[in-house]
Structures are given as C-alpha cells and as structure tokens.
N, C-alpha and C positions, 0 to 999 in steps of 0.2 A: 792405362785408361785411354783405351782408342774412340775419337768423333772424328767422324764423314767428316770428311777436309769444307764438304760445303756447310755444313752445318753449322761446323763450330765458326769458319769465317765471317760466316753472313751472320750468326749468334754476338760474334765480337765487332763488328761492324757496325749492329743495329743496336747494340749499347752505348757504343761511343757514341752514334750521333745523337738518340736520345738523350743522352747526359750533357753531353757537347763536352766531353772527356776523351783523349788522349789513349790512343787504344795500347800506347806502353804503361802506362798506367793503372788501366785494366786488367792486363797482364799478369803486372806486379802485385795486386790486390789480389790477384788468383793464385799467383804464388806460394802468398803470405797463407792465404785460407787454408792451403792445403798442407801446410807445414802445420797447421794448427790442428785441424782435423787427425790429420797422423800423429803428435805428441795425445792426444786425445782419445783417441783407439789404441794406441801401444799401450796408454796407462791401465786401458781396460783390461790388455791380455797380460797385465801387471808385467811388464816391460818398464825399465828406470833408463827415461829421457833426460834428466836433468842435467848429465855431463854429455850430452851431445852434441855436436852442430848438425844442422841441417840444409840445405838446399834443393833447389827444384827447377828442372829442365821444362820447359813447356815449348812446345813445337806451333809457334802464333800461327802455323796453316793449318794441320791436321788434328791440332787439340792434344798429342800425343804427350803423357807426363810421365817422367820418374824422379823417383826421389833419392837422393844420396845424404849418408848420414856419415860422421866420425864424430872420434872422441873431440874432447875439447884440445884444441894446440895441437893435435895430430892427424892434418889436415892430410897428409900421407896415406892415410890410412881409411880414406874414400871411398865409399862400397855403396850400391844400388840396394836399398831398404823396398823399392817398390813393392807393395803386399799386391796379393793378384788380384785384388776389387777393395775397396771400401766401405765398409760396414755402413748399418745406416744411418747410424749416431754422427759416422765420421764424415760421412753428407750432408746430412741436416745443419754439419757445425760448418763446413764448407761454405754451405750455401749463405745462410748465418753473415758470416764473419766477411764472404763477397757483398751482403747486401749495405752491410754496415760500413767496411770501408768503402762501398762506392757514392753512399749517403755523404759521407765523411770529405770527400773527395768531389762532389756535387758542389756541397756548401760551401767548401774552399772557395771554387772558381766562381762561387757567387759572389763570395765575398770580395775577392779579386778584384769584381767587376765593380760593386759598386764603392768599395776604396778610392776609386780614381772619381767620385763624383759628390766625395765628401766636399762639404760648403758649397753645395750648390741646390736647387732645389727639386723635388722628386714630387709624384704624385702618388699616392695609396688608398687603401677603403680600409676603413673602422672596420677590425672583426671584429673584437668583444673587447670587455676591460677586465685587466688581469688587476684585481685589486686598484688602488689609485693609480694606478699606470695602465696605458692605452694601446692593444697590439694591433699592429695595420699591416695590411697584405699588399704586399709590394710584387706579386705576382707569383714570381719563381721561390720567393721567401719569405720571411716574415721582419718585422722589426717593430724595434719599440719606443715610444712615446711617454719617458718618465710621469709623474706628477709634476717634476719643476721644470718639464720644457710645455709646457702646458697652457694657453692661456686663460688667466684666470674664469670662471662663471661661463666658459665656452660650452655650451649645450654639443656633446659628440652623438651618436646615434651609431649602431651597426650599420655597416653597407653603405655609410654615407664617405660620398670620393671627393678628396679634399689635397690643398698642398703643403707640404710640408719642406722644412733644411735639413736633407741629412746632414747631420751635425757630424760625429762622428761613427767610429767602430770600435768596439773594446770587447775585452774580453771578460769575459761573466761566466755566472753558474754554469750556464747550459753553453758555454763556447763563446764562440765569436758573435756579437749580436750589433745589429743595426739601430744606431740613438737619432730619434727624430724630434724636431722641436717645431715650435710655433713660437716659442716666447723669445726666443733670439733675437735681437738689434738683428742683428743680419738676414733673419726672415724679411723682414721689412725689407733690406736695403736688395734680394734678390729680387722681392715681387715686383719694386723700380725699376730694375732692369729688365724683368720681364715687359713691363706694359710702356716705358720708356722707352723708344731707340734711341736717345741722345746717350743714355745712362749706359746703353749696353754697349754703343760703340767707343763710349769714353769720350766723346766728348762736353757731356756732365760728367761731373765728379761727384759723391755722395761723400762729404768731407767730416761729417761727425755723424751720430746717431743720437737720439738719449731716448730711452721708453720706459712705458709702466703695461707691461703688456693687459690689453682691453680696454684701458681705458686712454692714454694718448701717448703719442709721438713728435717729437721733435727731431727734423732732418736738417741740416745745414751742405748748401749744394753752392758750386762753383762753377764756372766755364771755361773748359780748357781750348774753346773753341771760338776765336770773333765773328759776331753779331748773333750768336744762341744766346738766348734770356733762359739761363738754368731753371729759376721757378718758375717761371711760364711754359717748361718743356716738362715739368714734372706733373703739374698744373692738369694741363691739355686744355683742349678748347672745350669751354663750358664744363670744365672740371671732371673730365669724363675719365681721365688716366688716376686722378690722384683718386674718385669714387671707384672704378677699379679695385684699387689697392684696398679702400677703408671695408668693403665689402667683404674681401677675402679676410680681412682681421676680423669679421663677425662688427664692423661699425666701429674699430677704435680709428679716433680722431685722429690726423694727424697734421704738422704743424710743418710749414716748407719755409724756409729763410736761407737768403743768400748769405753764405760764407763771408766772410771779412776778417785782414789778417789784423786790422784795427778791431784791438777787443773791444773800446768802447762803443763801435756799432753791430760788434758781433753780440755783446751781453743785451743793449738795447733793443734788436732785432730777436733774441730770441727771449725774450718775454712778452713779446706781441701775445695775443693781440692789444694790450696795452702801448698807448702812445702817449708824445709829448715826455718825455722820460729823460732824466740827466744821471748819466754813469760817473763817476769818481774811481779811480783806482791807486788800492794802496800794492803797485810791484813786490813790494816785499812780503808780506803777508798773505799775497795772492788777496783779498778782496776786495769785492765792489761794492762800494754804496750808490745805492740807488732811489731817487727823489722822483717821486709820482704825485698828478694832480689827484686830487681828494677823489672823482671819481674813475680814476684809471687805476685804483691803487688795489683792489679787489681783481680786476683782471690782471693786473703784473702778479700778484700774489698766485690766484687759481682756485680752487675749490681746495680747501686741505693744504694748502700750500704748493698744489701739482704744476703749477705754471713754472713758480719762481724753482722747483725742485728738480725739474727737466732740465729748467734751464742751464742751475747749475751743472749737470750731468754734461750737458753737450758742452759749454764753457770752459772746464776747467778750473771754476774760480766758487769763492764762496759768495752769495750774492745777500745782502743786506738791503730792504727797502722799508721803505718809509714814504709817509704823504706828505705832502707839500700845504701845510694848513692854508684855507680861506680860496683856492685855486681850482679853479676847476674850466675844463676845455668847451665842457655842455651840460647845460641840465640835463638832468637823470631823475623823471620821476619814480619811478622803480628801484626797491632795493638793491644794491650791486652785486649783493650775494645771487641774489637768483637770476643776471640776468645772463643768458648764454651765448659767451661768445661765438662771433659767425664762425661757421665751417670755410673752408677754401674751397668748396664749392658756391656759396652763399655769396662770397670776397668774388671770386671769379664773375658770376652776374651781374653785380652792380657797375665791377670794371668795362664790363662790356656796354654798359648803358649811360656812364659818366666815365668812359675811358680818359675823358680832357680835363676833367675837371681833378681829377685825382692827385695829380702834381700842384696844383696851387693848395690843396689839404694840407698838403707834406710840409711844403714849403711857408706856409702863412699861416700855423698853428696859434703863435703867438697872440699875433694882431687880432685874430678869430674871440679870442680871448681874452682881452682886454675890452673888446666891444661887447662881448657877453657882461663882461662886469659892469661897463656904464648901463647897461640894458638892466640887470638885477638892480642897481641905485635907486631907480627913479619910482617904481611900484613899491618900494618898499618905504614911503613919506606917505604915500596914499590911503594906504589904510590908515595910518594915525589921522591926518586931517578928516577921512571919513566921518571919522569914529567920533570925533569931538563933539559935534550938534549931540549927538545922541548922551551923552553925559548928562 
C-alpha cells in the first residue's frame, strides 16, 4: 500500500493536531485497523485466521504497509501475508475501526484532562434532559448532571450556560463519563472562593458547611489571617459578594457565622438568626439543650425545623430547644411563624446605618429586657380600672 510521502505526512499531521493526539498513537490505531481488516478479508476468501499472529510495518513517512503473519508460538516462522490491494469490505473496516479507535482515544485525553479539575468548578450549557438527569455540553464533550446532584424545583432550560462542581469521573454504560452537581456543600463553598479573594487565597477558611440544597445554607468561617473580619469578607460591602453567591444557587439563602472552637458559641451562633440563647452541654451524649425567649424560639427552630436542622449539620451535635416561658427580648405583633428572618443582605444595611449602636444590642440584651417587662406591667391595670365605671 504505497501514499506520496506528502500525503500521507501532512494526512497524519493534520489528524494529530485536530484531535490533539500523539501521532504514535495514530499510528498504532492504524495498525490495529489493518490487522483487522486483513483477519476480515482472509475470512472471506475462507482462509482460518484463528491460530495466527499478526503484525504490521507501517513506514510514518511514506504510508508504506506490510503485513506479516505466523503460526501461534512460532514466531520463527514470519512471512509477508501482504495481499496486493484491499478489497473494499477490508477498507471500509479499516477505515471503521481507525475512526472508532481515534474517537476512543479523543475521549481518553479529554478525560485526562478534566480528571485533573475534579472538585473544582466548571462552566456548561443545558443540552437536553436525558430522563430525570441533565446533559450539559462542556464543549469538547459532554457530561452529566444526575437527579441527586440537582437542586431541588431549579427551573433548567436548553442553552441555558450556568456553573456547575465537577464532582467526579466514573465509569458507566457508555464509558467514562463526566458527574456534575449543584447540590454539593462544596458547590457553595467553590462559588466563595470564586467571588471571595480572602477565601481563595486562604486567608478565610470555610470551616464547616451544612445545606438543604434551594432552600438555605449554613457556612461557618474562620481567619487564618490578623485584622480580616471573615464574615464581613464573605459578606462584601453592602452584601454584594454573599448576593452573588445566593443568585447563582437560583435565591437559596445562605447563613455566614464565625467559627468558634467553643461549641457553646459555635451551636448559639449558628441558629441565628435567633438571639439571647443559652446553650447547655451534655459531652457525653454529644447534646445541646438549648433555652430560647418565647419569641426567638420560632427563629432558633426555622420553618419545619430547618434552622435548628442545619444547625445541627454544621455542629456536630444533637440540638434540643425549648422556650424560656413568660420572656421575651420584644414584642412581636406578628405571628412568629410567618415572620422572615433578615437575609445578610438586609443584616449588612442596617449594620451600615447603626454600625455603633450594634455592640451595645449584643452586649445589653438582658437589661433591654427586663425594662421591656416593667413597660408590659403598667398597661396591663389599666384596662381593669378602665373598665370598672362601665360595670
């Protein structure tokens, strides 16, 4: 099989760089086709290939091939099988069997490539939904988006270009395939590092996670750096870095709390937005009991229980609360079920407008609250004395 030396060059040349494959590799693929092609034409001219071996000279300048064949274990016995052309069956399988392994050998090096960027995060477009699972075009390939890395009620759309964790790579029906997620704790914690530079250079820590993917998040952050205020870098000014983030999760909420290796202000801290709170710990049993004023006790809980259930997620601990009968921080005219707590966006504006005032909150809960009770005392004789004439 003679090709013009330019030919076949610039032929094997312009494959490799298209593929961005290894032109011994190439090669080797052509090899293999041709050994295949030949047991495949010899069966035809009923010729019994089965105790054979085979091999193939190919000349990577001038394209020029033969074939040598012997028995099995009598490798001695070496001889040039070359037929003087190729029939066309034994072409077609040739060509065939070159196009599949060089497919084959494509998707390798893709895959190569993006193994090295597992746990990190990627960009792709919605092509269609393969049943409850989601295939996204990652450009040179494809991959896929289970139903359980999915978040929940997320409207997807075709064509629509979004981010995703390549979680991992495994291996499946159809081969090696590319697993994308949204619902991952660690989604979250890449989009921080995306839109954070403290987070990305390490000088915030993202020290726990807990999620319910779409509807909220609890981050617990640290500073491995002096004078960085961790949540206030997560934060951004006028909450522009953490809206970022809740965006990209399609609006779920998310909850930022400084780290503390004292569990009692790290269990306290993250059932915010509920304050005034007293933590008890039993070490041994790992639980916390936890005493909330009558109307903080609805936001330590959550809707469903989703406050106190994250919390325990990011905690480690089992969390027990209860209300503190007859106590309370402020009136609430408003039932407590419906009333919704601030976003950290919401938290971040008023900090900027009573930035000073916010440490004597912290600090003089108490007092706030005992003066609230003599305040509730004194109207509540009033109406009986009202009321008396009128009898």
């Amino acid at each position: 099989m003679q090709t013009p030396r330019t030919e076949f060059a610039q032929a094997l040349k312009a494959i490799a760089t298209e593929r961005g494959l290894d032109a011994a590799v190439i090669l080797d693929t052509i090899k293999q086709a041709i050994i295949a092609a030949y047991r495949r034409d010899a069966k035809e001219r009923g010729e019994d290939t089965e105790e054979m071996d085979f091999d193939v000279e190919l000349d990577p300048v001038s394209g020029e091939t033969k074939i040598f064949a012997w028995p099995l274990e009598k490798p001695k016995e070496r001889k040039d099988v070359t037929p003087p052309g190729f029939g066309r069956i034994a072409a077609q399988t040739a060509k065939q069997v070159i196009h599949q392994k060089i497919r084959e050998a494509e998707k390798g090096a893709i895959m190569e490539e993006f193994s090295g960027r597992a746990g990190n995060l990627v960009s792709g477009m919605i092509l269609r939904f393969d049943g409850p699972n989601v295939r996204v075009d990652m450009g040179r390939t494809e991959a896929v988006m289970p139903v359980t890395e999915r978040i929940p009620n997320e409207r997807l759309t075709p064509n629509q270009r979004m981010s995703f964790l390549l979680k991992e790579i495994i291996e499946g029906i159809r081969g090696k395939e590319i697993i994308l997620s949204r619902a991952d704790p660690a989604f979250v914690q890449k989009l921080f590092a995306r839109e954070v530079p403290e987070v990305s250079s390490g000088s915030v820590v993202i020290r726990q996670i807990a999620r319910e993917p779409g509807v909220r998040t609890k981050i617990a952050v640290v500073s491995e750096q002096s004078g960085v205020d961790p949540v206030g870098s997560c934060v951004g000014q006028k909450g522009v870095r953490v809206q970022a983030v809740t965006n990209e999760l399609g609006g779920e909420r998310v909850d930022i709390i400084p780290w503390s290796e004292d569990m009692r202000e790290l269990i306290s801290a993250s059932l915010s937005p509920a304050e005034n709170i007293t933590v008890s710990l039993d070490e041994k049993s790992k639980v916390a009991k936890v005493r909330a004023p009558e109307d903080q006790l609805s936001l330590a809980i959550g809707k469903e229980g989703q406050n106190v259930r994250l919390a325990a997620k990011l905690t480690g601990w089992r969390i027990e609360v209860e209300g503190i009968p007859g106590e309370k921080v402020e009136e609430v005219s408003e039932v407590k079920e419906e009333k919704e707590p601030e976003t950290i966006l919401e938290q971040t504006e008023k900090k900027e407008d009573v930035s000073e005032d916010t440490s004597i909150k912290q600090t003089k809960p108490k007092k706030v609250a005992k003066k609230k009770k003599e305040e509730e005392k004194e109207p509540e004789e009033a109406p009986e004395t009202a009321d008396k004439p009128q009898e």
